[in-house]
FIPA-345528 format. One record per residue: residue number from 1; residue in one letter; x, y, z of N, C-alpha, C in turn. Coordinates in steps of 0.05 Angstrom, whole numbers. Layout:
# FIPA-345528
 num residuo    npx    npy    npz   capx   capy   capz    cpx    cpy    cpz
 NUM       A      X      Y      Z      X      Y      Z      X      Y      Z
...
***
This chain:
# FIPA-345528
 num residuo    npx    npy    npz   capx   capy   capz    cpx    cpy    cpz
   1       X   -296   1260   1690   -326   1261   1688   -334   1265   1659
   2       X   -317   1285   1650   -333   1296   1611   -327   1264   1603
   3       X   -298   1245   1599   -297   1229   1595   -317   1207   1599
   4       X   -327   1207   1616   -353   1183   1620   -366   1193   1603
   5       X   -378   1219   1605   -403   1224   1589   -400   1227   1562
   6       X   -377   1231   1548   -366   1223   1520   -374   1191   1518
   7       X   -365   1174   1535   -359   1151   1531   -395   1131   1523
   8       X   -414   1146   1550   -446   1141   1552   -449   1154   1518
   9       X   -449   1178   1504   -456   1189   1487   -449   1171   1462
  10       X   -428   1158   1457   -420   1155   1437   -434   1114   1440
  11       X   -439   1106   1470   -443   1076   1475   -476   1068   1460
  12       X   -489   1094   1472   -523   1093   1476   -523   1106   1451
  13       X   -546   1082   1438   -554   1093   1411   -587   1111   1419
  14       X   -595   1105   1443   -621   1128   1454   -618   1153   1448
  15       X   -594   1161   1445   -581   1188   1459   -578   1199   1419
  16       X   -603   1222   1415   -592   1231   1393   -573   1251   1392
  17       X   -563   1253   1408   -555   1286   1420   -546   1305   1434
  18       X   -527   1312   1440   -524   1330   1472   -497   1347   1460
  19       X   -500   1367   1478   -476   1387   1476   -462   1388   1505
  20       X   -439   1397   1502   -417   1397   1525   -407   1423   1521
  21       X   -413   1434   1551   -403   1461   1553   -366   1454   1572
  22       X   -352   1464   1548   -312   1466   1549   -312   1481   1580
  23       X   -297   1469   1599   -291   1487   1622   -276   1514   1610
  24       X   -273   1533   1625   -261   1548   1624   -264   1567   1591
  25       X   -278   1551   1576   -275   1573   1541   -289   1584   1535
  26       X   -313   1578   1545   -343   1589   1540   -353   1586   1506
  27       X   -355   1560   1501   -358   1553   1476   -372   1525   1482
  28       X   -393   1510   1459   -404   1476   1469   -391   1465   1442
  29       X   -385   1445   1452   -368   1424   1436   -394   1401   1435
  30       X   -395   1402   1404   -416   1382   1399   -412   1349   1392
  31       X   -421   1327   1404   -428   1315   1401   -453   1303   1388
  32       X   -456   1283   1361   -483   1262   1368   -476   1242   1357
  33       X   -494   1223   1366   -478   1186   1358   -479   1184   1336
  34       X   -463   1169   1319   -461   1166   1295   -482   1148   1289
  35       X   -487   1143   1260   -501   1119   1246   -489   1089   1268
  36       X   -506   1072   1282   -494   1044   1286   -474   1035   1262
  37       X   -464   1018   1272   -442   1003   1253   -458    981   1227
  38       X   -459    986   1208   -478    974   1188   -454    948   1170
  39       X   -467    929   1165   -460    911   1141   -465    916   1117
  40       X   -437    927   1104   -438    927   1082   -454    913   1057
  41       X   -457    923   1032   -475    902   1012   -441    884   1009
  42       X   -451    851   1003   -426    839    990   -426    842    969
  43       X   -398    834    953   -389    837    937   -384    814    914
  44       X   -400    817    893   -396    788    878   -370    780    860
  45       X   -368    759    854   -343    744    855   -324    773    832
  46       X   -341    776    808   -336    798    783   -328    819    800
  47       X   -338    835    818   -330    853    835   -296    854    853
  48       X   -288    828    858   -275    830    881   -241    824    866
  49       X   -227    852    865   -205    845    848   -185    860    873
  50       X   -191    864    889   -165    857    914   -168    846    937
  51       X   -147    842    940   -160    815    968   -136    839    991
  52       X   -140    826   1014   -127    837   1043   -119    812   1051
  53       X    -90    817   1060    -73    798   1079    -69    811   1107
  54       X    -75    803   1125    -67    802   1152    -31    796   1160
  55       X     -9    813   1157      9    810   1164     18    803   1184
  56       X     10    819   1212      8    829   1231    -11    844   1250
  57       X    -17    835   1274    -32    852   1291    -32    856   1319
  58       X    -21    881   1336    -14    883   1352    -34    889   1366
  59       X    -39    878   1395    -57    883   1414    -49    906   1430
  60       X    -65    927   1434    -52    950   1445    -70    951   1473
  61       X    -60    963   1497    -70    972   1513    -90    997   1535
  62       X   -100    998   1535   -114   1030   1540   -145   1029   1536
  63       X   -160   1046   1540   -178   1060   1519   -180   1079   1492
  64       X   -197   1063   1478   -190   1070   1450   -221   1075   1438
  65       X   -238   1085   1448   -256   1096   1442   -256   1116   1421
  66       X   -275   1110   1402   -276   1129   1366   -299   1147   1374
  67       X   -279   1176   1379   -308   1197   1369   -315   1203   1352
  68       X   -343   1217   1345   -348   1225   1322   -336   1250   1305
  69       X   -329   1243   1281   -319   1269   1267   -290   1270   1274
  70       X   -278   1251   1297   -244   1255   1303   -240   1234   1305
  71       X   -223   1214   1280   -198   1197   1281   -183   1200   1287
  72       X   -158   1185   1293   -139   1176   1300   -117   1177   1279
  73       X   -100   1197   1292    -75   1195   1259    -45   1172   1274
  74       X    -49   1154   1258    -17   1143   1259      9   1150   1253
  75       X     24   1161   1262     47   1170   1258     64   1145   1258
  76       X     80   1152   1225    100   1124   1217    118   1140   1201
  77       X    144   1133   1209    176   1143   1198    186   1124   1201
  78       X    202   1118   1170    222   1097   1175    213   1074   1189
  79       X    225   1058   1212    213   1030   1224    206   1047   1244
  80       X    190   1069   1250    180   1064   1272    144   1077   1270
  81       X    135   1065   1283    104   1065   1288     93   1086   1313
  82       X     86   1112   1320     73   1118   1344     41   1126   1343
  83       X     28   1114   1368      4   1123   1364     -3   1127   1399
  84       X    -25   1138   1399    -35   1149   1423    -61   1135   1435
  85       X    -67   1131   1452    -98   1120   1464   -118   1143   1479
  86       X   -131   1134   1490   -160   1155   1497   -149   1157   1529
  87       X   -130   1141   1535   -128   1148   1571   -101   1152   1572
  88       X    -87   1177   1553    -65   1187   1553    -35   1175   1559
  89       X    -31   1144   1538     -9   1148   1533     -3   1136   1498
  90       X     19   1150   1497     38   1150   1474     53   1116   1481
  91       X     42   1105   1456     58   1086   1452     78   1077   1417
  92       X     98   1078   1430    123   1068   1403    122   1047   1399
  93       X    126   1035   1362    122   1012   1368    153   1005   1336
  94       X    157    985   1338    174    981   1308    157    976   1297
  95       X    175    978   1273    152    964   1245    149    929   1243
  96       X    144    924   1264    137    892   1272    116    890   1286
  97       X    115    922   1303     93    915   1316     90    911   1347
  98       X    124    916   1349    132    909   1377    133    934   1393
  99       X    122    939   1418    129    971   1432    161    964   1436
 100       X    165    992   1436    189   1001   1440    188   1018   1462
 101       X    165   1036   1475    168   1046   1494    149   1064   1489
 102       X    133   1069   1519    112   1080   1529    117   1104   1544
 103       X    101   1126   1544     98   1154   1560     67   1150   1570
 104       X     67   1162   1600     44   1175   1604     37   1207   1596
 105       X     17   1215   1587     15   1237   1588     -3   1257   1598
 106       X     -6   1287   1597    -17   1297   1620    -47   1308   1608
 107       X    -70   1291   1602    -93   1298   1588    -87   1274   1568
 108       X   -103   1272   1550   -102   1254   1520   -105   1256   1499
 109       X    -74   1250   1485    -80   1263   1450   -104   1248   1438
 110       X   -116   1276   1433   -143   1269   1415   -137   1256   1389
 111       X   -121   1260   1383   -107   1257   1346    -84   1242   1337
 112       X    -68   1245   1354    -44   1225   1354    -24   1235   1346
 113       X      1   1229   1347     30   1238   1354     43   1251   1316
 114       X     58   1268   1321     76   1268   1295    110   1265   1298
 115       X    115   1249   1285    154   1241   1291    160   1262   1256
 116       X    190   1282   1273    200   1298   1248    221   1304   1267
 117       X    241   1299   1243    272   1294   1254    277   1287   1283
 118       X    269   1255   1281    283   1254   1313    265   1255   1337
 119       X    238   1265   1331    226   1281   1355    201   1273   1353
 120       X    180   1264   1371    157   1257   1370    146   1272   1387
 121       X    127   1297   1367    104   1315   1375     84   1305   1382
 122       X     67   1320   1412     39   1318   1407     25   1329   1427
 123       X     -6   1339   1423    -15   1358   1436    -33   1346   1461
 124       X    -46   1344   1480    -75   1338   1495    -92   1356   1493
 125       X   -119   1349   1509   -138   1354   1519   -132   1368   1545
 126       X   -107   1374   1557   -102   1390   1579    -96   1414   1571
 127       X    -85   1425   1546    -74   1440   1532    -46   1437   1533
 128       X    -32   1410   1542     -4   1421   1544      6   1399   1509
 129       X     36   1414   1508     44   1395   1477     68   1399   1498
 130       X     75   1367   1486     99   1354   1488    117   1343   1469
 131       X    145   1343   1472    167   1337   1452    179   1308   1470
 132       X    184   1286   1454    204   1264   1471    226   1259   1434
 133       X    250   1247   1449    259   1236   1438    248   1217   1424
 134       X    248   1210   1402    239   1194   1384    252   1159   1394
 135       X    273   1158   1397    287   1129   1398    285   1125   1425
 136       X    289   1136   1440    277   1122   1481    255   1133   1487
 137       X    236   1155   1480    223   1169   1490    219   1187   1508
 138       X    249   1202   1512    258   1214   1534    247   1243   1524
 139       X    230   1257   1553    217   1281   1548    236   1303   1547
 140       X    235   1314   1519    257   1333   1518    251   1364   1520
 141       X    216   1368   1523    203   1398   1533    180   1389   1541
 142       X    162   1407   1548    128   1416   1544    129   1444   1555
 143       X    100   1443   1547     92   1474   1545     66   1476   1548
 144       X     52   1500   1568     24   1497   1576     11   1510   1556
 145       X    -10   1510   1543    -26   1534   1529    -52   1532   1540
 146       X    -76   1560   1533    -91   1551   1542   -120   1541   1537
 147       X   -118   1526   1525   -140   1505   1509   -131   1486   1497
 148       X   -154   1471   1509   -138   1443   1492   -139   1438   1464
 149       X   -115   1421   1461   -101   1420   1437   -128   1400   1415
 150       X   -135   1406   1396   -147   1376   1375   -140   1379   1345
 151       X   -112   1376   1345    -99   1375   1307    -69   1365   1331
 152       X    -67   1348   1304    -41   1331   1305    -19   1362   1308
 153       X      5   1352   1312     24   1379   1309     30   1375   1285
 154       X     38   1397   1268     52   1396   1237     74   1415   1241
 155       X     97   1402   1239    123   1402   1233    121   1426   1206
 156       X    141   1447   1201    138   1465   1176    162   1482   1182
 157       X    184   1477   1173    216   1496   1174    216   1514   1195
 158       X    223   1500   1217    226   1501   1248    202   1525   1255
 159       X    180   1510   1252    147   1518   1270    133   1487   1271
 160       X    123   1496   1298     98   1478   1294     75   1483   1306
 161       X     61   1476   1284     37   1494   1279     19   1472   1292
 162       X     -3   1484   1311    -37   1463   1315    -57   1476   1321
 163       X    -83   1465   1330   -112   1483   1336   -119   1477   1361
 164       X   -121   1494   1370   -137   1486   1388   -171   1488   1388
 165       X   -184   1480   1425   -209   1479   1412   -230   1509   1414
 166       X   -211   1533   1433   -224   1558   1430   -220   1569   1401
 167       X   -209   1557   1386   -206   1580   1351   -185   1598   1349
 168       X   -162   1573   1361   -133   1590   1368   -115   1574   1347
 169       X   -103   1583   1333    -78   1572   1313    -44   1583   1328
 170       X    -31   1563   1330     -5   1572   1350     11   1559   1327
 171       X     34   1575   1336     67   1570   1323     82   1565   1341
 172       X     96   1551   1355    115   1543   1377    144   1529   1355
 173       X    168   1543   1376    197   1542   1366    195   1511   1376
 174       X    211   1489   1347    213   1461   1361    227   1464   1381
 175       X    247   1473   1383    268   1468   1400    258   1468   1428
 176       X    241   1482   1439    234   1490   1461    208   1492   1464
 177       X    191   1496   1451    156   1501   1450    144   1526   1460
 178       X    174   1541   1459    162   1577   1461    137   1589   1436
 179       X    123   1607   1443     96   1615   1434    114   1634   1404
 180       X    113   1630   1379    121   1647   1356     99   1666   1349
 181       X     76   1664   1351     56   1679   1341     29   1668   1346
 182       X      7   1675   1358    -11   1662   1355    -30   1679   1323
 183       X    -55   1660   1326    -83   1671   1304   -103   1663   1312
 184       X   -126   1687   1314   -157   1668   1326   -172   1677   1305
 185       X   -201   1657   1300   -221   1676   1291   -245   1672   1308
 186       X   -269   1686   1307   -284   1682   1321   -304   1647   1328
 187       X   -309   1640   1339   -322   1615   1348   -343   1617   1348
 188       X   -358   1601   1338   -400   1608   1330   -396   1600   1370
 189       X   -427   1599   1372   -429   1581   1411   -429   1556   1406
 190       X   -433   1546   1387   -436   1517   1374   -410   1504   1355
 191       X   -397   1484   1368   -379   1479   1345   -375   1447   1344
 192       X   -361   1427   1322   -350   1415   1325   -334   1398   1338
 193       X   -330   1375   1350   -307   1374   1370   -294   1363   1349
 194       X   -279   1375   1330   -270   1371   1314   -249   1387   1294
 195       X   -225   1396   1296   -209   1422   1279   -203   1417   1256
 196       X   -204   1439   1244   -187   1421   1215   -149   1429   1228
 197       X   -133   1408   1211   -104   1409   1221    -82   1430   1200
 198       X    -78   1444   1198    -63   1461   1180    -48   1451   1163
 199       X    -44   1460   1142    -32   1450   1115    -17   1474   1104
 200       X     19   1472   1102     34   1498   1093     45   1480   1070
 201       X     42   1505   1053     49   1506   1026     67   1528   1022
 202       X     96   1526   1004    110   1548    996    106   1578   1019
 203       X    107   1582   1045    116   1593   1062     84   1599   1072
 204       X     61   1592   1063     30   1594   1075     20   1575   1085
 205       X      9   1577   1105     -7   1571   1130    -40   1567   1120
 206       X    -48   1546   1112    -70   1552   1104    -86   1536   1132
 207       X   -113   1544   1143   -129   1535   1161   -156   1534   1162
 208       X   -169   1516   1164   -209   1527   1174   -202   1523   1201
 209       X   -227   1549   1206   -240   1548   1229   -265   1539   1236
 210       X   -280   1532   1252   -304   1526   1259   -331   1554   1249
 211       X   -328   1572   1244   -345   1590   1232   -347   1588   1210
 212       X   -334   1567   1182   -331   1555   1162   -310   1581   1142
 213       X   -290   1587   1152   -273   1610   1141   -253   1594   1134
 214       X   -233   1589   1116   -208   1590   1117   -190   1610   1105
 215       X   -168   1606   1118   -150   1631   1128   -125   1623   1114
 216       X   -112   1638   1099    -86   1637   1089    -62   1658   1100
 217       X    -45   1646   1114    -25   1665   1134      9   1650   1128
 218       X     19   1677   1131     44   1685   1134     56   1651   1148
 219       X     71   1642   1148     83   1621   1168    103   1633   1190
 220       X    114   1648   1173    146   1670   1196    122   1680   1211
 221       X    109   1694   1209     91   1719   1233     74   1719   1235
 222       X     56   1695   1220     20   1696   1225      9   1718   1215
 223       X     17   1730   1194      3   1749   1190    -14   1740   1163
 224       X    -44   1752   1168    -66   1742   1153    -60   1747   1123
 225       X    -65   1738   1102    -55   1747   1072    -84   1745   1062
 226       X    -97   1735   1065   -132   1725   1061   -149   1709   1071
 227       X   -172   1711   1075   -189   1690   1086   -207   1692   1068
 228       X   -228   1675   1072   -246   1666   1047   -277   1643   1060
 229       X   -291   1645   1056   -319   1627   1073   -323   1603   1049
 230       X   -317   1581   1063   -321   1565   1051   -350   1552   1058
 231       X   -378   1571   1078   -397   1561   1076   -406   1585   1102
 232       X   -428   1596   1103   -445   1619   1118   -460   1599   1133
 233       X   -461   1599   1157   -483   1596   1173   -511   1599   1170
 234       X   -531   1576   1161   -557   1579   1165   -574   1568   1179
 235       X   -592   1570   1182   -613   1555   1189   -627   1569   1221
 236       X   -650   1551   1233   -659   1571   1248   -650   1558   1279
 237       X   -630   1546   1283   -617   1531   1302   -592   1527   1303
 238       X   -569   1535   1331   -544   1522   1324   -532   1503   1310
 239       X   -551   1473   1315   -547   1455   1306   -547   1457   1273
 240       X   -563   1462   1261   -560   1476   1236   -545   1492   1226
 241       X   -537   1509   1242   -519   1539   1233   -486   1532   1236
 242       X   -476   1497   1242   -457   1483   1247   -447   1487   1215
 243       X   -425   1495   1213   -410   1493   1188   -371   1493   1192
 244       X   -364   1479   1204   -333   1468   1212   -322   1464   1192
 245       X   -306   1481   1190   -285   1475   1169   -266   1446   1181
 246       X   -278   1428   1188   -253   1406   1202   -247   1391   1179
 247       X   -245   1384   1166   -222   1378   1142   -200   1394   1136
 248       X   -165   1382   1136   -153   1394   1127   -155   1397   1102
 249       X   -140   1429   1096   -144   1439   1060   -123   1422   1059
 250       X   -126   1428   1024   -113   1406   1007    -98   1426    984
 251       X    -75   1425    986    -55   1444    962    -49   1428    941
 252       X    -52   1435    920    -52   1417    895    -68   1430    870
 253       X    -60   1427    846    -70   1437    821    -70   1465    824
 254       X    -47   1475    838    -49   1509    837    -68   1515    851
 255       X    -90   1512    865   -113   1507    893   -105   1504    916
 256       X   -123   1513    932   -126   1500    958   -160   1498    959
 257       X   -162   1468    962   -198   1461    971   -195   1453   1009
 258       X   -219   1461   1003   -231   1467   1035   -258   1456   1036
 259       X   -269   1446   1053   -290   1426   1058   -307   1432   1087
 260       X   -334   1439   1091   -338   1443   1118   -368   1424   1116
 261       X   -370   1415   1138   -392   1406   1146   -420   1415   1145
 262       X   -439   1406   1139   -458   1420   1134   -462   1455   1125
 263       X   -433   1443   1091   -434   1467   1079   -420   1472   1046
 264       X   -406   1467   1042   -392   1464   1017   -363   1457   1019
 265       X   -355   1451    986   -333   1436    972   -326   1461    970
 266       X   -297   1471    963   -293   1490    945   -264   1494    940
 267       X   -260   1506    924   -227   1509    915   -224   1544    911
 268       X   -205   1548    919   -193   1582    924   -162   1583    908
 269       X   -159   1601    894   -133   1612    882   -116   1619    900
 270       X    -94   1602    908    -68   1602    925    -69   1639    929
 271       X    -54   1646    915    -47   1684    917    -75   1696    931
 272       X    -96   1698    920   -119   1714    924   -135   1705    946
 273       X   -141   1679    951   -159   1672    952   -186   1670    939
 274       X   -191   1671    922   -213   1679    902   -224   1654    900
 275       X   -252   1658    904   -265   1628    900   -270   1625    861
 276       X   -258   1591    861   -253   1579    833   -280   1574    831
 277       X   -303   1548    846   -317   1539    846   -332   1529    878
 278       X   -353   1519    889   -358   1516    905   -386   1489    894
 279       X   -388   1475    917   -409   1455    913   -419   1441    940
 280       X   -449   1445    934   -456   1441    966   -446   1411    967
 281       X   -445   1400    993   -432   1374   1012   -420   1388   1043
 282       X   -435   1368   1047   -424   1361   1073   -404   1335   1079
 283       X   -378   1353   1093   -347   1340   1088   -341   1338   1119
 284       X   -328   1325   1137   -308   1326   1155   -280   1316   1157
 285       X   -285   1294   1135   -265   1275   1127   -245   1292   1112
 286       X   -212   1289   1119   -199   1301   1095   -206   1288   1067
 287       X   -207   1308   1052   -205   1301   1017   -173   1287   1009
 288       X   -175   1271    991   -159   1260    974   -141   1266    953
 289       X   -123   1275    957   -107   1289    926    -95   1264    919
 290       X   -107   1245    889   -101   1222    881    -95   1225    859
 291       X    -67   1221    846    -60   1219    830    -79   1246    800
 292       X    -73   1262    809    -81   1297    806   -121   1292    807
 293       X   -125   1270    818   -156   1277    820   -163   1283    853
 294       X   -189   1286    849   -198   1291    878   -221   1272    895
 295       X   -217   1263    913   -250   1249    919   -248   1256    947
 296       X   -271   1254    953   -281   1261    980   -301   1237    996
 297       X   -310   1234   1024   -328   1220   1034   -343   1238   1043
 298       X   -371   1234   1039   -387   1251   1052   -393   1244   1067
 299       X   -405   1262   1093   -422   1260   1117   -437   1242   1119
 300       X   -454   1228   1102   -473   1216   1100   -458   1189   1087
 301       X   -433   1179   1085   -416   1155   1073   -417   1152   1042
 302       X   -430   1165   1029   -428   1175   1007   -399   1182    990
 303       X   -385   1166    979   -360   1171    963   -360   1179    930
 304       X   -339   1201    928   -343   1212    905   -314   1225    890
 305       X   -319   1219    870   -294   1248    859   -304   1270    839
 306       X   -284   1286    857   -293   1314    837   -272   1322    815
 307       X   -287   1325    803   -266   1350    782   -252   1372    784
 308       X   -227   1370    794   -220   1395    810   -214   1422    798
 309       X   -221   1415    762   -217   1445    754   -247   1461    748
 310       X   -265   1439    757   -297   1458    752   -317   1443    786
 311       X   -308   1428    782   -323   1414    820   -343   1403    809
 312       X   -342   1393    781   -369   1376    773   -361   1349    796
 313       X   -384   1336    791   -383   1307    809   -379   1297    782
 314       X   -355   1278    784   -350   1251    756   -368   1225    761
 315       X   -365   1221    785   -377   1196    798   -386   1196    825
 316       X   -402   1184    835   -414   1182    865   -426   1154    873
 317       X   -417   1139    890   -419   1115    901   -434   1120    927
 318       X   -453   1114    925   -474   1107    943   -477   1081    963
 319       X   -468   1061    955   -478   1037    962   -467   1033    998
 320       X   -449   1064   1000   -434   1059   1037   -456   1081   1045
 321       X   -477   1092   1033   -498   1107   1041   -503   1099   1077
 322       X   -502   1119   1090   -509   1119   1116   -494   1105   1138
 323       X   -469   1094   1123   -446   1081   1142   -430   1103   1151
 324       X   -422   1104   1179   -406   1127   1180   -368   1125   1179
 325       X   -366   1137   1172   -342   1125   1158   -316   1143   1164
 326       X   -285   1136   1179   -276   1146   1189   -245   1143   1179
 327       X   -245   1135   1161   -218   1143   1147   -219   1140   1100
 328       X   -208   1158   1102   -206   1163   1073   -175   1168   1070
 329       X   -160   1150   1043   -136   1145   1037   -135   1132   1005
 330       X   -107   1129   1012   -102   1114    972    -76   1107    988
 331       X    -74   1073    971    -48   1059    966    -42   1047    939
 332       X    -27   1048    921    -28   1039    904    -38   1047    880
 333       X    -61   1036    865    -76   1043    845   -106   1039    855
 334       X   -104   1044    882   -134   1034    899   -138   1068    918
 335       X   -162   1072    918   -170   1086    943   -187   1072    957
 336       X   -180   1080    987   -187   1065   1015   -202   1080   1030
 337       X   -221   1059   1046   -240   1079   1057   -239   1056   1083
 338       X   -242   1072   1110   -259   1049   1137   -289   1064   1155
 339       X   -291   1043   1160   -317   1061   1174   -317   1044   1204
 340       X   -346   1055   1215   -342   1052   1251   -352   1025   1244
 341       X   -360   1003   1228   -364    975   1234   -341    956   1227
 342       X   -313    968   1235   -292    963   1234   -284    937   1198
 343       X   -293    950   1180   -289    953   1147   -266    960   1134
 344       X   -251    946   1125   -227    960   1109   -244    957   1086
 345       X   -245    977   1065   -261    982   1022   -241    995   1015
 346       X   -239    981    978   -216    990    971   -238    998    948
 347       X   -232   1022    934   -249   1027    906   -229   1033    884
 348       X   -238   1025    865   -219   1042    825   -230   1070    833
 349       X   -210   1086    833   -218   1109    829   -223   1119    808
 350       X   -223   1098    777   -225   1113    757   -257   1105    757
 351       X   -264   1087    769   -305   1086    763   -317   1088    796
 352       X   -304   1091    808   -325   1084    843   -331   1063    856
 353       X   -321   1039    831   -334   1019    840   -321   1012    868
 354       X   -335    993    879   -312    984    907   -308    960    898
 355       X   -288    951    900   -266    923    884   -249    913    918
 356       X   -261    919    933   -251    901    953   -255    907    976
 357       X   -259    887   1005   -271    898   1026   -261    876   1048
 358       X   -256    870   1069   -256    859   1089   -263    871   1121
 359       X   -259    859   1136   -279    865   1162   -244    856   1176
 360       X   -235    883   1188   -208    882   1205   -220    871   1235
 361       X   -237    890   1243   -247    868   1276   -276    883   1273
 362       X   -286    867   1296   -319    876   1307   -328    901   1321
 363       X   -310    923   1328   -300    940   1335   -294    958   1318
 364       X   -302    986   1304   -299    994   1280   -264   1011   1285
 365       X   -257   1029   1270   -227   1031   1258   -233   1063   1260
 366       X   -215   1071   1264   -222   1104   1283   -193   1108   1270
 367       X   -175   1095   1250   -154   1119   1231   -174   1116   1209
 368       X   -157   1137   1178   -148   1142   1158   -132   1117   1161
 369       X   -130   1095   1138   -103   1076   1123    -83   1092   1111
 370       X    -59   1088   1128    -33   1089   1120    -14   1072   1104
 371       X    -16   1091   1084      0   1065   1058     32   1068   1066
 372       X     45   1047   1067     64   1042   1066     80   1033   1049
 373       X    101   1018   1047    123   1017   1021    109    987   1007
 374       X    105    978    984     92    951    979     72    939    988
 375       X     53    968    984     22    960    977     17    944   1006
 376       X     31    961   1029     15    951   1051     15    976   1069
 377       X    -14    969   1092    -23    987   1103    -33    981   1132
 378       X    -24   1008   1152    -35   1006   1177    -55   1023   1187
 379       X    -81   1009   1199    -93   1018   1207   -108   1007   1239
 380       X   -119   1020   1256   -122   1025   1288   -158   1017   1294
 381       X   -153   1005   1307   -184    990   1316   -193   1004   1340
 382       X   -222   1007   1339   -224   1017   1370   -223   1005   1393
 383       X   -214    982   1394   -208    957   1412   -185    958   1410
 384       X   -159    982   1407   -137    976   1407   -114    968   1396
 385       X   -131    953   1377   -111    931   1354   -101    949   1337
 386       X    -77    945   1324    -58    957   1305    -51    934   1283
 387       X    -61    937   1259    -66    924   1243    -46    929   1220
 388       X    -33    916   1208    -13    912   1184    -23    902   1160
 389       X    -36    909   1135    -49    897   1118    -36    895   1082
 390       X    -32    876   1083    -24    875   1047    -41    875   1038
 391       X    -38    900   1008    -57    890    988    -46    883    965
 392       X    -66    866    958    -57    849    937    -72    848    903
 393       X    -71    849    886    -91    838    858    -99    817    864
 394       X   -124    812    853   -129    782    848   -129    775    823
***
């Protein structure tokens, strides 16, 4: 039933709006429809210095419906490809494109699968996480918890770490998916359907929560070392007082930046936590650690990079203004962006410009672009398609 009415919410552009009260958590998981799918401005001939090749494209099966604020992560090791659909199953595929083998599963990864040594992780919407063999897909655990799972699993010197959607951070032994430690923080009544996914650095656990905090912990024991607000709750309405840390932090330049939704940019000193700098934006998208710079997409399709040792803005590209836009990446000497009118854009990150663009299907693209070895990349259609893309100079 929630599934239909996800499905009506996200179809009907009438609908500005609605909240969904979580069985059992006592928390509303927010929804509202994104921007329609918009046409890009084109690009004149002086502009267009990479082109996109179509290698490959696999037709996938299922429902593949794009929510707002939650893409789709592709998991790729070596030749193999896994990704997940909206009516719970896990499909393997080679790096051709071909399945290799299918699971049903019990609820549906919101986020999509992680392969680490051998083993392909991943969480549902039922709360349970499951382990299969990587090469047949043979189920080698699960484990109940209780709320459902929305962050990919991350693999981190035998833990694996995810969020759930009550404001629970878990550690489970791979071997088995026994409980190592949990971490909560409090949950506004209003949140995101959306987590940020944990990011460990040199033995820390860094995380946001939906109250716009992030948390720096112990990895062996969960034990807190600092937290820090990467944005206060205002306004005179939940809807307003929404500040989700759902972007994962980003470790790099001696930093960790953190990003919340209708709230601020900001960068914190690894040891202390001590805020470096802070800058209002509204973020959901992970940030970019490119070649030691930083850029971000904003809420509003807005692309930019910051300066990550003062958070000045260097540059800001406007022209994807009001497209909503659902994956941010770099391959090459390019950063990549897609949005829901199913758009692959490639920009110079050294000016903003965008230097290249094609239209993957009519159906918008619900990953982040995954660069692969020779400037080629896969990315996921909401119609299913699994797309293989070269990029090229012109």
């Amino acid at each position: 039933m929630r599934d239909v009415l996800f499905k009506s919410i996200w179809r009907s552009a009438a609908l500005g709006s609605v909240a969904i009260l979580l069985n059992g958590c006592g928390i509303m998981s927010w929804f509202h429809s994104s921007p329609g799918p918009k046409t890009p401005p084109p690009l004149s001939k002086g502009e267009k210095q990479v082109s996109f090749s179509t290698q490959w494209q696999a037709r996938l099966y299922g429902l593949w419906p794009i929510h707002p604020y939650q893409g789709t992560d592709i998991a790729h090791q070596g030749r193999q490809i896994v990704v997940s659909d909206a009516s719970g199953h896990l499909v393997s595929l080679n790096d051709a494109g071909r399945q290799q083998w299918i699971r049903s599963l019990v609820g549906k990864s919101a986020r999509g699968a992680t392969i680490a040594h051998g083993v392909v992780y991943t969480g549902t919407t039922a709360g349970e996480v499951f382990a299969f063999d990587a090469k047949n897909g043979h189920k080698l655990w699960s484990v109940q918890l209780t709320s459902e799972v929305l962050t990919p699993v991350v693999f981190a010197d035998d833990h694996l770490l995810l969020q759930t959607v009550n404001g629970h951070l878990w550690a489970l032994d791979p071997k088995d998916g026994k409980v190592q430690w949990t971490f909560s923080m409090n949950q506004p009544s209003l949140i995101l359907r959306a987590v940020s996914t944990p990011t460990v650095h040199d033995g820390v656990v860094y995380a946001g929560f939906a109250d716009g905090t992030l948390a720096a912990l112990s990895l062996s024991t969960g034990a807190e070392l600092w937290h820090a607000r990467v944005a206060i709750a205002h306004g005179s309405n939940e809807l307003a007082r929404m500040v989700d840390v759902a972007a994962r932090p980003i470790v790099a330049d001696g930093q960790v930046f953190a990003a919340a939704y209708q709230g601020n940019l900001a960068a914190y000193t690894l040891q202390s936590g001590s805020q470096n700098w802070s800058v209002p934006m509204s973020v959901y998208l992970t940030p970019v650690w490119f070649k030691n710079h930083l850029f971000v997409a904003e809420a509003d399709g807005v692309i930019a990079e910051i300066d990550p040792g003062s958070g000045s803005v260097l540059w800001r590209n406007t022209r994807l203004k009001g497209h909503a836009m659902t994956g941010l990446s770099s391959c090459g000497d390019d950063l990549l962006a897609t949005d829901n009118g199913g758009y692959l854009y490639a920009f110079n990150p050294k000016s903003g410009h965008r230097i290249g663009q094609t239209r993957l299907s009519s159906s918008g693209i619900q990953s982040s672009p995954v660069c692969l070895a020779n400037h080629q990349i896969l990315a996921l259609s909401d119609a299913g398609t699994l797309y293989r893309i070269k990029l090229a100079k012109r």
